[in-house]
N, C-alpha and C positions, 0 to 999 in steps of 0.2 A: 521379553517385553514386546508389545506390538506395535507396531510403525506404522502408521499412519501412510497409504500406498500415495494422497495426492500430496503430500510433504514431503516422502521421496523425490517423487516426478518431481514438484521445484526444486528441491534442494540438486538434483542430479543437471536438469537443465540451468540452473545458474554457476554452477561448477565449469558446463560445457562455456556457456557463453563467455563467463570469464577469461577461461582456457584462451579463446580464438582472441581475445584482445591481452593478450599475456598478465592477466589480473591485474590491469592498470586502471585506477577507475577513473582516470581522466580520458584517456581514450572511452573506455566503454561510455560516460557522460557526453562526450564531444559526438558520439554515434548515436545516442539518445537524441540531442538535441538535433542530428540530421533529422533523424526517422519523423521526429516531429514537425518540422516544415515541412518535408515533404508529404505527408497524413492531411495537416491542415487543417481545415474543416472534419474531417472525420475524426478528430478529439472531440472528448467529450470534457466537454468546460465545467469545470464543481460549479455548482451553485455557492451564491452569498448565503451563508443561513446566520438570520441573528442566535447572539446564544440568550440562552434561555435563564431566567432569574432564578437565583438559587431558593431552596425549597423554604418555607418556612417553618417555626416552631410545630405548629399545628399539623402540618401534613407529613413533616418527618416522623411523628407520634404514630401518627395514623398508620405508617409503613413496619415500624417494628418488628409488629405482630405477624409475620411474616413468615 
């Protein structure tokens, strides 16, 4: 079966990093939210996006054909 090389690399580096916090994921979360005040400014903040109305009769027809 083939493996997918950059799903290894996370899958092996979230193993590590779990590792160094003894798979605790309230420590690993409480480490999170340092890293993130000290970052600050260099998050990048999501944007609001409205969502979007769902499709109508007509245009769902039109996609079928697909």
């Amino acid at each position: 079966m083939w493996e997918d090389p950059i799903v290894s690399d996370v899958r092996r580096i979230r193993e590590q990093l779990a590792g160094e916090y003894n798979f605790d994921v309230h420590a690993i979360f409480e480490e999170m939210r340092k890293r993130q005040v000290q970052l600050g400014a260099r998050l990048v903040a999501p944007e609001k996006t409205e969502r979007a109305a769902p499709p109508d009769r007509d245009s769902i027809a039109s996609h079928l054909g697909r």
